[in-house]
C-alpha positions as CSV (number, residue, x, y, z in Angstrom):
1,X,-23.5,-18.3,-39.1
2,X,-20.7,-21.0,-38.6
3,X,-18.1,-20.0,-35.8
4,X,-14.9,-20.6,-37.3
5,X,-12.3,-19.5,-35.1
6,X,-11.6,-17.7,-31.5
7,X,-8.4,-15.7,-30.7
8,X,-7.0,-13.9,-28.7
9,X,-9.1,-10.9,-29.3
10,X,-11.6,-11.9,-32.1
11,X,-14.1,-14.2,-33.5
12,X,-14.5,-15.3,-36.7
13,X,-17.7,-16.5,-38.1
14,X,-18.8,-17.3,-41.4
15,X,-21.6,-16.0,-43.5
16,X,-24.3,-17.8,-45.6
17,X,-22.9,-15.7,-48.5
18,X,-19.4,-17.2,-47.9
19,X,-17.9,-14.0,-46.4
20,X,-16.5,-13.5,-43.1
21,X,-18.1,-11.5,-40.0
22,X,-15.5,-10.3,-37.5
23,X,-16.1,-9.4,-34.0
24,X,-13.8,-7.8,-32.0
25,X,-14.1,-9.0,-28.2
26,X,-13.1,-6.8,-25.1
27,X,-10.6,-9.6,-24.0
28,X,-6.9,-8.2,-23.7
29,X,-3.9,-10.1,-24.1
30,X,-0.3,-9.8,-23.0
31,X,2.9,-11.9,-23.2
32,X,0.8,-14.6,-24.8
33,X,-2.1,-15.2,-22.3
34,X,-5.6,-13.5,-22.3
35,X,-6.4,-11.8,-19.4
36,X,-9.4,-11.3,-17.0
37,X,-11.4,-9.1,-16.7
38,X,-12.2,-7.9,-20.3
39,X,-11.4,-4.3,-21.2
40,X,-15.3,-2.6,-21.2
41,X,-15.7,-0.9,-24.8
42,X,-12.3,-2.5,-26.0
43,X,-13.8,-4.0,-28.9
44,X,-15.9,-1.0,-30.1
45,X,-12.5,0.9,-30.2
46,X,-10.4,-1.0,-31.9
47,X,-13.7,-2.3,-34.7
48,X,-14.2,1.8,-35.1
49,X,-10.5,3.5,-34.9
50,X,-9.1,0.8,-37.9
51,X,-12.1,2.0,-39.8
52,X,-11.3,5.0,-40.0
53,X,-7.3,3.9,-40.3
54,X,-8.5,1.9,-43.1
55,X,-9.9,4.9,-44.7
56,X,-7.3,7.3,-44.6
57,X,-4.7,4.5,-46.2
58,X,-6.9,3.8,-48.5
59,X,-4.6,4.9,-51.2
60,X,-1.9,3.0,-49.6
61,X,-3.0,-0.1,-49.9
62,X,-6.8,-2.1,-50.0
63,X,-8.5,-3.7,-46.9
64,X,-10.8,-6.6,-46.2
65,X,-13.9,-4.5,-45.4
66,X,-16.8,-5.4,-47.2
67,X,-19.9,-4.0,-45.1
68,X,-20.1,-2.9,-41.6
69,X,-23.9,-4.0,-41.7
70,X,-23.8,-6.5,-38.9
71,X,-26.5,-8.4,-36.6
72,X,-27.5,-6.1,-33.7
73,X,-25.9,-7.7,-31.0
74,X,-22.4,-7.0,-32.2
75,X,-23.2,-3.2,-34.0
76,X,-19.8,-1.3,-33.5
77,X,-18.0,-4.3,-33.1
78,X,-17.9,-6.3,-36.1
79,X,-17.5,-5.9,-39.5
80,X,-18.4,-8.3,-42.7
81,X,-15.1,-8.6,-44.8
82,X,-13.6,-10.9,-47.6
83,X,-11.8,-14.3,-46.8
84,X,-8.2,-13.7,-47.3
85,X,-5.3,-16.0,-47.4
86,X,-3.5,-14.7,-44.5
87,X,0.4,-14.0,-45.1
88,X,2.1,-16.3,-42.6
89,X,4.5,-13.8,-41.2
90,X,4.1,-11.0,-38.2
91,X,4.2,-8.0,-40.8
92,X,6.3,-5.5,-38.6
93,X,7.7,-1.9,-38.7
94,X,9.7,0.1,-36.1
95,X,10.1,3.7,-35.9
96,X,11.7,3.8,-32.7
97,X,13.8,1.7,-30.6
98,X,11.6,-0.3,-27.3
99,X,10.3,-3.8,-26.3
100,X,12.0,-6.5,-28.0
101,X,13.3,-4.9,-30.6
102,X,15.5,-2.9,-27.8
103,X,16.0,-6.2,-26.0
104,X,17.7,-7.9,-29.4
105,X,19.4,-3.9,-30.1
106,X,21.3,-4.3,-26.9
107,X,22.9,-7.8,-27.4
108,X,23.5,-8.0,-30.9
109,X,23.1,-4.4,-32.2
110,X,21.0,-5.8,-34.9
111,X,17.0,-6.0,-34.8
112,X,15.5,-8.9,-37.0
113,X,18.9,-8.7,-39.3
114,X,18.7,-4.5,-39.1
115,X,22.1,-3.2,-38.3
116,X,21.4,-0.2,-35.9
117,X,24.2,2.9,-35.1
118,X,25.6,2.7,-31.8
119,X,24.5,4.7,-28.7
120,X,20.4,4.2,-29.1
121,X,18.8,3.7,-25.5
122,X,14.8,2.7,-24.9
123,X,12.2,5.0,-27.2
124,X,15.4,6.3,-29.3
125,X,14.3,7.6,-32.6
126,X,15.6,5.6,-35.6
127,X,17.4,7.1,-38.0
128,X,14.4,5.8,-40.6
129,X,11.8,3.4,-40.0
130,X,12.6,-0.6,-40.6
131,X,11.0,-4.0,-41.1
132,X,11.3,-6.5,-38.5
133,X,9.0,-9.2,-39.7
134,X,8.4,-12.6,-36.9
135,X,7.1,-15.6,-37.1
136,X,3.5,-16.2,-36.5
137,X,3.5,-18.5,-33.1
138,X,0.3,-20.3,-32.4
139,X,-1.4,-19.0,-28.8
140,X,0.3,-19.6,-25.6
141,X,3.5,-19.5,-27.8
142,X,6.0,-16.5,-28.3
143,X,6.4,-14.7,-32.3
144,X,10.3,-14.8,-33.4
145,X,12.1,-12.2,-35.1
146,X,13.1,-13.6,-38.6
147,X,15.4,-11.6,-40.8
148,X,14.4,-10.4,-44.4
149,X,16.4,-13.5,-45.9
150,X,14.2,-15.8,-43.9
151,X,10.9,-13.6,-44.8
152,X,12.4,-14.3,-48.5
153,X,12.7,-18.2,-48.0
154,X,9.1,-18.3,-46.8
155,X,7.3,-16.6,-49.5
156,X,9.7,-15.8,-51.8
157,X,11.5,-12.5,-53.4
158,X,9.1,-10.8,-54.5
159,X,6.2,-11.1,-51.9
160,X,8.7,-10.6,-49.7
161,X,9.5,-6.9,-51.3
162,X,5.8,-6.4,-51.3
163,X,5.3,-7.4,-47.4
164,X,8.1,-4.9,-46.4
165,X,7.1,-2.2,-48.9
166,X,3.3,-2.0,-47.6
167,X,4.3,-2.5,-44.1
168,X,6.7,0.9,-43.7
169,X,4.4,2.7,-46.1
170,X,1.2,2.1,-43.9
171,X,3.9,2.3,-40.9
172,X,4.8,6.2,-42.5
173,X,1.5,7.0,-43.4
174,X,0.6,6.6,-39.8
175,X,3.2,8.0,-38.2
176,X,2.3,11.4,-40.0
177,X,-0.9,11.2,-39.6
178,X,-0.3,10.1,-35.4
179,X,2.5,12.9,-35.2
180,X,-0.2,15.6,-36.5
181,X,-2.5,15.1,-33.4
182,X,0.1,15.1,-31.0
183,X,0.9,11.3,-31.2
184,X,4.3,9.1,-31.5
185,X,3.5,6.5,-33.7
186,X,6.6,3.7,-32.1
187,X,5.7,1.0,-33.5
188,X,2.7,-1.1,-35.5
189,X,1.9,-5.0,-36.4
190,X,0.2,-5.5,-39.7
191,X,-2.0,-8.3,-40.9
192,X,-1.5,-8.9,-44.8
193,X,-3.1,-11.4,-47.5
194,X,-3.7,-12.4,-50.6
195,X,-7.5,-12.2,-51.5
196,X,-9.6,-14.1,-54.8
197,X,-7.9,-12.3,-57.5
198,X,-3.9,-13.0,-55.6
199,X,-3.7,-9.3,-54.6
200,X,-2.0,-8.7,-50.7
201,X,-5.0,-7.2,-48.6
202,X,-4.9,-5.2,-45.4
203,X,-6.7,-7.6,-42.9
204,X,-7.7,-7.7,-39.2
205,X,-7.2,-4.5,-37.8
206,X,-4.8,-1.8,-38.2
207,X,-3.0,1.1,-36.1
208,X,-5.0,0.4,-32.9
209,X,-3.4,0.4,-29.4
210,X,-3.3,-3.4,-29.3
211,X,-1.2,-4.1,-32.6
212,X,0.7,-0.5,-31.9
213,X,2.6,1.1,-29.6
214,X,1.2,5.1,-29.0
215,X,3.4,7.5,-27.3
216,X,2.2,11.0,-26.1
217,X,4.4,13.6,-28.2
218,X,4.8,15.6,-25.5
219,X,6.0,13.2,-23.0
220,X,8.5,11.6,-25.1
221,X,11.8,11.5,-23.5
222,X,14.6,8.8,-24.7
223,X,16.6,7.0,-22.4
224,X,13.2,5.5,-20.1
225,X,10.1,3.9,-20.4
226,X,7.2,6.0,-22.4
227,X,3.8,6.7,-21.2
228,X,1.6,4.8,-23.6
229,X,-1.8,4.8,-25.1
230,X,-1.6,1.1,-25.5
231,X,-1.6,-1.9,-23.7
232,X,2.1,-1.4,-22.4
233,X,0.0,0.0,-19.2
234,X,-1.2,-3.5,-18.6
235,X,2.4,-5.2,-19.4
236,X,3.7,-2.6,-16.8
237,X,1.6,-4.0,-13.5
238,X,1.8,-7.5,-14.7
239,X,5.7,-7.0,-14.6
240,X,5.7,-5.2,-11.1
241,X,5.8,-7.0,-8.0
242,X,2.4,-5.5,-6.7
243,X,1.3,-8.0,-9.3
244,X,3.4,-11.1,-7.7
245,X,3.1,-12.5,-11.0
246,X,6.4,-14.6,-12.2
247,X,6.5,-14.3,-16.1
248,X,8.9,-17.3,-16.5
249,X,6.5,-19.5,-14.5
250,X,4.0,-21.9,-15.7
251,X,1.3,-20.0,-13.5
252,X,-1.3,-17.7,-15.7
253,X,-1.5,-13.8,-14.9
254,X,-3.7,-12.5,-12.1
255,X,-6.9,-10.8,-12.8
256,X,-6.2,-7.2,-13.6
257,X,-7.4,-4.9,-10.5
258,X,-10.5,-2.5,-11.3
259,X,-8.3,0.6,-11.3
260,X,-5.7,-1.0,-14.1
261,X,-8.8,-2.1,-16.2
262,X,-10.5,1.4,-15.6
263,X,-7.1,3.0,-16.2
264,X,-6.6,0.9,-19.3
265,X,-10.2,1.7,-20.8
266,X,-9.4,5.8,-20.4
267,X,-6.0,4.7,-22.4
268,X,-7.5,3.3,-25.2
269,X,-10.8,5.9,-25.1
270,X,-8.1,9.0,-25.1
271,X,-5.9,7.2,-28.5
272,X,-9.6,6.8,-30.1
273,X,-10.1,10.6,-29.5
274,X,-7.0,11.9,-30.0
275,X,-6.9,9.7,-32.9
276,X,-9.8,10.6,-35.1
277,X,-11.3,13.8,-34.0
278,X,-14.3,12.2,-32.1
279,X,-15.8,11.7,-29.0
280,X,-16.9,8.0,-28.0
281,X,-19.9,7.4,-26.6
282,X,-19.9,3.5,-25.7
C-alpha cells in the first residue's frame, strides 16, 4: 500500500484497487498540537463507535465505508472506504452553547453569523440546533468560524444548503439517539464529500468523542463547565497551572501524566458503552 497522508489522528493509505484504507491512531490532539503519550485503545474506539454511528444514520445520509476487511495488524482500527472529494469547510452543528462558540456568543452575541437571544451562559441549551461551519486550517493552525454567506461564496448556494441540511440532520439524529442513553449530545464536527458519481458522502468519522462534545445527562447544569466524555478532560489540565503549560506560547504541550491518559481512556471506553450497548474488550 502507498502511505498517502498522516494527521492528526489518522493515516491514510492507498490500496492496489484504488481505494482508501483508514487507520485511526491512538494519538490525541488539542488546540492544534498532538500530544504524547497516545491514548491506549483510542483508535479502536473511535474506528468501531462511527460504525455503528454510520449505521444508524444510514437513512440520513451515505458514508464512505466500503469493507472493514483490513490487514491484521490494524483489525478494529481501520476501515477500507471510497476516495472522496473532501468538502473544504469544518461542517459544524451546535446544540448548546460552550467552547468557541460561547467565546464568539459573549462578544458579539452572534456564533458564525447565528444571532443568539440574550442571557445564554456556558452549556445553555439553544433554542434549536445551528450551523456554524469554519474554515479548514492546515495543522499547527487554528479553524475560523465563517458565516453561511461565506460557506455560500466557497461552494456555492446550493451545496451550501446541502452542507447545512445534512450537518443538523445527522447533528438531530444524534442527539436523540445520545439523549435516549442518558447522553447530551453538545456539539459535533462532520466530514462531508462528494464521491465518483458527485453525491456529498459522510467521511472520516462521525459522533465520536474527538469530533463531539458528550455531556452526562444527568450532570448537566448551565451556567459552568460540563463533565465530558470527550477530550475536554484533556483541554482542562493542559489549561490548569498543574500543567505550567502557556497556550499563547510558542512552547509545545507537556506530556500528559499517566493518571490524565488513564483517566482519559475510561472517558472515551464509558461514551463507547454508553453509546452502543456494548462492552469493549481492547
Amino acid at each position: 500500500m502507498k502511505h498517502l497522508h498522516s494527521g492528526k489522528v489518522r493515516d491514510l493509505y492507498e490500496t492496489d484497487d484504488g481505494l482508501l484504507l483508514m487507520v485511526a491512531s491512538d494519538r490525541i490532539s488539542a488546540f492544534d498540537h498532538v500530544l504524547t503519550p497516545d491514548i491506549p485503545d483510542k483508535g479502536v474506539i473511535l474506528t468501531q463507535l462511527s460504525l455503528w454511528w454510520f449505521e444508524q444514520l444510514a437513512d440520513v445520509v451515505p458514508n464512505h465505508v466500503v469493507s472493514t476487511d483490513v490487514p491484521a495488524e490494524f483489525a478494529g482500527r481501520a476501515v477500507l472506504c471510497r476516495k472522496l472529494r473532501m468538502v473544504p469547510v469544518e461542517c459544524v452543528a451546535r446544540g448548546y452553547l460552550t467552547g468557541s462558540g460561547l467565546i464568539d456568543y459573549r462578544r458579539e452575541g452572534v456564533v458564525s453569523g447565528v444571532s443568539l437571544p440574550a442571557g445564554l451562559t456556558d452549556g445553555s441549551r439553544l433554542p434549536e440546533a445551528i450551523f456554524t461551519p469554519s474554515t479548514k486550517a492546515p495543522i499547527g493552525q487554528h479553524d475560523q468560524p465563517m458565516t453561511y454567506d461565506q460557506v455560500v461564496e466557497e461552494v456555492g448556494a446550493d451545496v451550501a444548503e446541502r452542507l447545512r441540511q445534512i450537518t443538523l440532520d445527522v447533528y438531530v439524529r444524534g442527539a436523540e439517539i445520545a439523549r435516549e442513553r442518558g447522553i447530551i449530545l453538545a456539539d459535533t464536527k462532520i466530514e462531508l464529500g462528494w464521491d465518483a458519481d458527485g453525491g456529498l458522502v459522510l467521511g472520516d468519522e462521525v459522533l465520536t468523542p474527538d469530533s463531539s462534545r458528550f455531556w452526562p445527562l444527568e450532570e448537566w447544569q448551565p451556567g459552568r463547565p460540563q463533565p465530558s466524555f470527550d477530550k475536554q478532560f484533556v483541554r482542562d489540565w493542559l489549561t490548569s497551572p498543574e500543567s505550567g503549560w502557556d497556550r499563547s506560547s510558542d512552547e509545545p504541550p507537556p506530556p500528559l501524566p499517566d493518571e490524565i491518559v488513564e483517566r482519559t481512556r475510561q472517558r472515551y471506553v464509558e461514551a463507547y458503552e454508553r453509546l452502543t450497548g456494548r462492552d469493549f474488550r481492547g
